[in-house]
C-alpha positions in Angstrom: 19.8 27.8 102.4 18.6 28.4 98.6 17.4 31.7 99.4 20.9 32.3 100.5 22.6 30.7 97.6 20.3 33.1 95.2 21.5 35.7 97.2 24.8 34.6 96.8 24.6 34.1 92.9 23.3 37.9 92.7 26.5 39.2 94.5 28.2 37.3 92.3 26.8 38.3 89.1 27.3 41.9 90.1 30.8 41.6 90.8 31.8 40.1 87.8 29.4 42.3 85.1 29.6 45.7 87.3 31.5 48.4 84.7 33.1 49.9 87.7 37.4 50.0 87.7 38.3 48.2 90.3 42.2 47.9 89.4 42.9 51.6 90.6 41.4 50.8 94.0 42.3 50.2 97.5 43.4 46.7 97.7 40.5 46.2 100.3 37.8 46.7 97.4 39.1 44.9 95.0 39.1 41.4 97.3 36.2 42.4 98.2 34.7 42.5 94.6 37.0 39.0 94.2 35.5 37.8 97.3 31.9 38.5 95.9 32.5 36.9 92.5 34.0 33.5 94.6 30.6 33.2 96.6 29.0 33.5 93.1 30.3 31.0 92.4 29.5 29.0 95.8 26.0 30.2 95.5 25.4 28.1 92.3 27.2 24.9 93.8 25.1 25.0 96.5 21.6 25.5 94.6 22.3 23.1 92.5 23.2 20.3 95.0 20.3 21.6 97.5 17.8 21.1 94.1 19.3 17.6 93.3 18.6 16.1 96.9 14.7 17.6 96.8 14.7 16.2 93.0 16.4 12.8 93.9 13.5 11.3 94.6 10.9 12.5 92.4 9.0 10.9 89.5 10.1 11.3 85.8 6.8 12.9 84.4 6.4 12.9 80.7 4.2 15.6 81.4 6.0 18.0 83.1 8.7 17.5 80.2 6.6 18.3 78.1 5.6 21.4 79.5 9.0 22.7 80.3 9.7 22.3 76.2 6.4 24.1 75.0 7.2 26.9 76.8 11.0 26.7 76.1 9.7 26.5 71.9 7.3 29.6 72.6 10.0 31.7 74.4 12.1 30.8 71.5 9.9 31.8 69.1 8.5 35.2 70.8 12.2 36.2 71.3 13.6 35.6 67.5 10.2 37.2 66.2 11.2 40.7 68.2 15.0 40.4 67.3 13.9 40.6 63.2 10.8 43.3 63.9 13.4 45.3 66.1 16.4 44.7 63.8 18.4 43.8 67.2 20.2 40.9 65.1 20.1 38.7 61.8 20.0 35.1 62.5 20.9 32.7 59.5 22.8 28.9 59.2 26.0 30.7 58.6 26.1 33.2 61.4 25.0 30.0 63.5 28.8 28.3 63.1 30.4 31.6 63.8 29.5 32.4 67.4 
């Protein structure tokens, strides 16, 4: 059922960011491109309700939280380090209010 739900969420995702026109279609494609986007968003209902039950009952684990923000921090840090050597964007306090 997750594997279906991921499947799901990947429809979904590529009816809602695909740069194809859909409004100058048959009325056919264009529920079905609505139809997509609506199991999208089924998909992530049902992952995230099938991940709760198998997480109900599992131990807190300081490590594991631990973990999980280590390699959040070192993402964090590898991704703003290539944004200012590429130039891809300026970060700063005031551009942080403005998004």
């Amino acid at each position: 059922m997750r594997i279906i739900s991921m499947f799901l969420i990947v429809l979904g995702h590529f009816a809602f960011h695909t740069t194809w026109s859909f409004k100058t279609s048959k009325w056919a494609i264009e529920s079905s491109v609505n139809t997509l986007w609506i199991g999208g968003k089924l998909g992530v209902d049902l992952f995230v309700l099938i991940s709760g039950y198998f997480l109900v009952k599992s131990r807190f684990k300081k490590r594991s939280l631990i973990r999980i923000w280590v390699e959040a921090y070192a993402y964090t840090v590898v991704l703003y380090l290539l944004t200012i050597l590429f130039g891809i964007n300026q970060f700063g306090l005031k551009r942080l209010g403005s998004v």
